[in-house]
N, C-alpha and C positions, 0 to 999 in steps of 0.2 A: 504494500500500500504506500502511496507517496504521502507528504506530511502533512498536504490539504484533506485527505481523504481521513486522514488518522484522527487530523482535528474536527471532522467532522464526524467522525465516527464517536469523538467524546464529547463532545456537543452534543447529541443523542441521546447517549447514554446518560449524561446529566440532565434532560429536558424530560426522560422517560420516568425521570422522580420528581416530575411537576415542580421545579421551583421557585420562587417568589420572585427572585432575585439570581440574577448568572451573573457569575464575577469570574472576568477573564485578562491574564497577565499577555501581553504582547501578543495575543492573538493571529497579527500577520507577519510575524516574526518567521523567516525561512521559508516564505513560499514565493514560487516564481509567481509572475503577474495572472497566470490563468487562475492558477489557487485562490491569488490574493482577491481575488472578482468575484469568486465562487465563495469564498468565505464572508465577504460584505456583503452580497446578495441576501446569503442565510441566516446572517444576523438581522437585517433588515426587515426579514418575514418571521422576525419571532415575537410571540405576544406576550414579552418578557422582561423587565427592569435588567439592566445590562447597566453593573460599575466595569467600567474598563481602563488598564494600564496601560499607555502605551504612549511610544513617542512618536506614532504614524497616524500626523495630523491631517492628514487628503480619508482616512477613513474616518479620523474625529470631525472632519469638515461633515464629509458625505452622509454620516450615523445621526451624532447627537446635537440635538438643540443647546446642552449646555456642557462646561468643563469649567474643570478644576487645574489649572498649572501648579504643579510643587515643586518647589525648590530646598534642598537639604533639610528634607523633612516639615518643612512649613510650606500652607498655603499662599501662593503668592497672588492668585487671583481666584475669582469663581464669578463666572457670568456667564452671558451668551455667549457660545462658540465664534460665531459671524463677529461679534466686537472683538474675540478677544485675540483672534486670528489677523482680524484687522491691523491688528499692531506687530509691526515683524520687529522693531527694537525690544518692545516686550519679552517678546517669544525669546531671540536670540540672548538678551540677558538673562535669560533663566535656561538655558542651554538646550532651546527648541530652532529647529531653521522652519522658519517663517515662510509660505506655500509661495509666496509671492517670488523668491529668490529664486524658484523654478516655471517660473509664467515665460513663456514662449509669444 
């Protein structure tokens, strides 16, 4: 099995005990771009509070309405993702790159 299929095979298996709440650490962590599509799709169809860690903000863009940036264990922000993404000094002062620095 490749590691998109792996993770979705424990995505599954954790959904198959109904829970309130999915908490997932780097999620798109190691998968080529086909994975990575296939795993934001299937989070996207799930009718389920999703805390997520991760420093792959094009899926924190595309997912959630809000986020939390932390920095050495403090909160440095929590707002709207759209604002908060807005600000690529922000981002890149708390050791995020900023989606804009890849705008084509």
């Amino acid at each position: 099995m490749s590691l998109g299929q792996k993770k979705r095979v424990a995505i599954a298996t954790v959904l198959s005990m109904q829970p309130e709440l999915l908490v997932l650490d780097e999620p798109t962590a190691g998968l080529d771009p086909r994975g990575r599509r296939q795993l934001i799709d299937l989070l996207r169809a799930l009718p389920v509070t999703m805390l997520v860690s991760t420093h792959d903000l094009w899926l924190v863009a595309e997912l959630f309405p809000r986020m939390v940036v932390m920095d050495d264990g403090r909160v440095a922000a929590d707002g709207a993702t759209e604002a908060l993404l807005a600000q690529p000094a922000f981002l890149e002062a708390h050791g995020l790159e900023s989606l804009s620095r890849y705008s084509l």
